[in-house]
N, C-alpha and C positions, 0 to 999 in steps of 0.2 A: 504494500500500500504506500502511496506517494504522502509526503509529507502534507499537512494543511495548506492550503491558500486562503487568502480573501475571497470569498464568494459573493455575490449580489445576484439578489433576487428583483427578478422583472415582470411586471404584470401585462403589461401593455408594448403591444407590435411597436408603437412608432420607439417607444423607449429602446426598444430591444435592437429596431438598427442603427437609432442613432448611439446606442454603446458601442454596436460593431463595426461599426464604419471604419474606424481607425485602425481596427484589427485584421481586415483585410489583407494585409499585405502577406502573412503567415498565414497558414492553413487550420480551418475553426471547423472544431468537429461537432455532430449530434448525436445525440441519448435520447431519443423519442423514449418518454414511459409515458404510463397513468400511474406512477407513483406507487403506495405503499413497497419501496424500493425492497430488496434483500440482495442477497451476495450475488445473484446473478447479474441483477443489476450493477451491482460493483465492480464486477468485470468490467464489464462494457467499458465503464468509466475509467477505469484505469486504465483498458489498453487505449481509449482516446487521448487520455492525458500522457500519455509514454508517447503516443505518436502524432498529435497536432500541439499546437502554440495555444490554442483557447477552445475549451470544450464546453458548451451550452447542452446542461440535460431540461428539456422540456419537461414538467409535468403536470398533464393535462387528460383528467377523465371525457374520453368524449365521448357526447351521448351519442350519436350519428355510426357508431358501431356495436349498438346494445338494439337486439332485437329484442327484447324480455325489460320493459323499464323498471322493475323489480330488485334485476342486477344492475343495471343503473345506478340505482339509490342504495343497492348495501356495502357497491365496489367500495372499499376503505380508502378514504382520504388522509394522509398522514402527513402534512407539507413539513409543520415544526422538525421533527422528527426525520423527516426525507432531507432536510435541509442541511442539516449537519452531517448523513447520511452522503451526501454529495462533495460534502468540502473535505471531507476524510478522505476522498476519494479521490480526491487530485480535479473537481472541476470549477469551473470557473465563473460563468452565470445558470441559473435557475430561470427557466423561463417557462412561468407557471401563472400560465392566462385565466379569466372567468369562460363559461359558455358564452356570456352575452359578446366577450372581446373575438372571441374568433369568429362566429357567427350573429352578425349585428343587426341582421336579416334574414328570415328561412330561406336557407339556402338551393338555389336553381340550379346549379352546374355540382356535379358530379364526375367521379372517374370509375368505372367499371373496370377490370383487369379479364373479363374475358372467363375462357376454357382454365386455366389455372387457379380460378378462384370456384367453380363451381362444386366440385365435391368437395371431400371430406366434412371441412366445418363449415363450406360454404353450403351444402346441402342441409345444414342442419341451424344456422343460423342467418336466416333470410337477410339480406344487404349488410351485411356484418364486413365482407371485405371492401364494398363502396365504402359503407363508413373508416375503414383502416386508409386504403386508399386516399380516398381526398383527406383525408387532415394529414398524413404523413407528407402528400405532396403541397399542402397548406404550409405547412412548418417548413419544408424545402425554400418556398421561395418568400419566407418571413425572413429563416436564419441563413440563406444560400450557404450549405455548407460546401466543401473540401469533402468530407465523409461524413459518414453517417452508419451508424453501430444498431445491430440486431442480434437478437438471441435466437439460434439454433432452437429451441425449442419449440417455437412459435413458424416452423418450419414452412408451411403454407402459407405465412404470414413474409415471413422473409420471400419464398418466391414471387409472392404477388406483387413487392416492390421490385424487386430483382428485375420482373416483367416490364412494371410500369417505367423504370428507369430507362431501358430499352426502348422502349413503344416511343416515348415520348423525349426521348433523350435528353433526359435530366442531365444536367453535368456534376454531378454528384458521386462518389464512388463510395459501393453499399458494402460494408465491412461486416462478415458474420464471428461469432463468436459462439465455442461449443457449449453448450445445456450446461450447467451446473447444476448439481445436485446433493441432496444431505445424503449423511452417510451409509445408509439404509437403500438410497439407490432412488428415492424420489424427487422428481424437478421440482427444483424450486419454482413457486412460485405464490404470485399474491393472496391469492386465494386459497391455500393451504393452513391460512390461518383461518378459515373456518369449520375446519374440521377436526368434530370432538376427536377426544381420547382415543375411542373405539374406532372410527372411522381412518382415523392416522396411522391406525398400527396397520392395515389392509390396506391403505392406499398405494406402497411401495410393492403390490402386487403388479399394481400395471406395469410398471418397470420390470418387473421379471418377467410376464409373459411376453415381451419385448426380445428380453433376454434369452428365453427359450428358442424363440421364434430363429434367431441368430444362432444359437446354437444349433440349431436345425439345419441350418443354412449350411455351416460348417461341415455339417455332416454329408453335403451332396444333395439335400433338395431345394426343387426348383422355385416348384408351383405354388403357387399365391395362393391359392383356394387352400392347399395341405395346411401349409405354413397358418392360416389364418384359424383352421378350423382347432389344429391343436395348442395355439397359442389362448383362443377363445375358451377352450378347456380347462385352461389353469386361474380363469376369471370366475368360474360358475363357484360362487361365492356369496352367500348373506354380504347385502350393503353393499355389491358392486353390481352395475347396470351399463353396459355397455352399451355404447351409441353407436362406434365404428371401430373396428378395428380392420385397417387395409395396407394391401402394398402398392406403391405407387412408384410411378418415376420420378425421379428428384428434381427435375427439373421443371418438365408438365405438372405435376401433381394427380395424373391420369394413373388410373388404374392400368393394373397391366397383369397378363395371365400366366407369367415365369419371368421370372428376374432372369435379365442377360445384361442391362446396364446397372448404372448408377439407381439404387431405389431407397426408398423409404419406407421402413415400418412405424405407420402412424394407428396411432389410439388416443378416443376421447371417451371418457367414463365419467357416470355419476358416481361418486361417492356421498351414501345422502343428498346431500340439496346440494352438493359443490360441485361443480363442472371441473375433470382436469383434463390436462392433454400432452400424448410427450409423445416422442417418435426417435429411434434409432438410426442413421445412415448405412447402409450397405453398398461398397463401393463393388463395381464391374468386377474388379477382380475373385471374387469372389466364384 
């Protein structure tokens, strides 16, 4: 972990370039979150502050990717807290808007990302990557970064920018960063702080039948369907509900019916009332 800095915290766009304007001339990275940060988050942060001159972590719950307004309003907000959380971490401004500041108007224009956003979570949460989509490329052309940092875990989320960067040739270069996890084998993530006692100790199953499914893999099979049915077996479990669990290409995000390239074993499960979702890489070689 990098030493402290002075941090400042910004509410407001116009604030926010006229801080940057003079830091232009070095290369100014971004931490897109919705905040209640953890270590994964802290990665991010730190490989930006080892490799740019000024690192800006957004944090911004935004509604425009909650199909469910439910989760909306339970997602944890924790700025105080996230704040020092950041400067531990080597970064430099906070840029932690209202809803009303980024969207001052309902919003007309939208960015769709196509065939890559449509399954897995996009099948299961209606316009969830529009809404990822436009405010990620909102925050592009707020903070115009140099780079911009992603978490591995959120892998169909990483692709969908990955796409959009392309399509629309963002001059941005998207820096991923591997899953972090505790030590039991489960992703970190925000929402793992609502899961009781009981529900925690069973959550770090999904992570294992991830694990199997690879180990499976190791052993000479191919097929997605195999792979998926006996990975599905080691879930049938009180308290876990599986939504998806598939193999995809890593690139596409398309399903595919034997792994011969790069692919992904992605799952999203209930655990009780908590949504999580983690996904292994499996590279070609294989």
């Amino acid at each position: 972990m990098r030493s402290p800095v002075d941090i400042e915290l910004i509410h407001t766009i116009a604030q926010l370039r006229e801080r940057l304007h003079p830091s232009r001339s070095a290369p100014i990275a971004l931490v897109p979150t919705m905040g209640a940060l953890h270590t994964g988050h802290g990665t991010l942060i730190t490989k930006a502050a080892t490799e740019t001159a000024c690192v800006v972590v957004s944090i911004f719950v935004n509604p425009t990717q909650f199909n469910d307004p439910s989760d909306y309003q339970r997602y944890p907000r924790t700025l105080s807290t996230d704040s020092e959380f950041c400067q531990r971490h080597g970064a430099h401004i906070i840029f932690a808007p209202s809803a009303e500041e980024m969207y001052p108007e309902p919003p007309q224009t939208f960015v769709e990302v196509g065939a890559v956003s449509e399954h897995l979570c996009g099948k299961f949460r209606p316009g969830h990557f529009r809404g990822v989509a436009t405010v990620v490329l909102k925050l592009f052309q707020i903070v115009q970064p140099d780079r911009a940092y992603f978490g591995e875990k959120d892998a169909q989320q990483l692709a969908v920018i990955q796409r959009m960067v392309r399509d629309l040739n963002v001059p941005v270069e998207i820096v991923p960063a591997p899953t972090v996890r505790e030590s039991d084998g489960l992703a970190m993530s925000s929402r793992n702080q609502h899961l009781t006692p009981e529900q925690r100790s069973i959550a770090p199953l999904l992570y294992q039948a991830l694990q199997h499914a690879l180990s499976t893999i190791e052993k000479g099979e191919r097929s997605a369907a195999s792979l998926q049915q006996q990975a599905l077996a080691t879930l049938a479990v009180p308290g876990i509900r599986v939504e998806y669990l598939e193999i995809v290409d890593a690139a596409s995000m398309q399903p595919i019916e034997t792994i011969q390239t790069d692919a992904r074993i992605a799952i999203a499960a209930w655990v009780g009332s908590t949504r999580l979702i983690d996904n292994v890489f499996v590279p070609a070689c294989h």
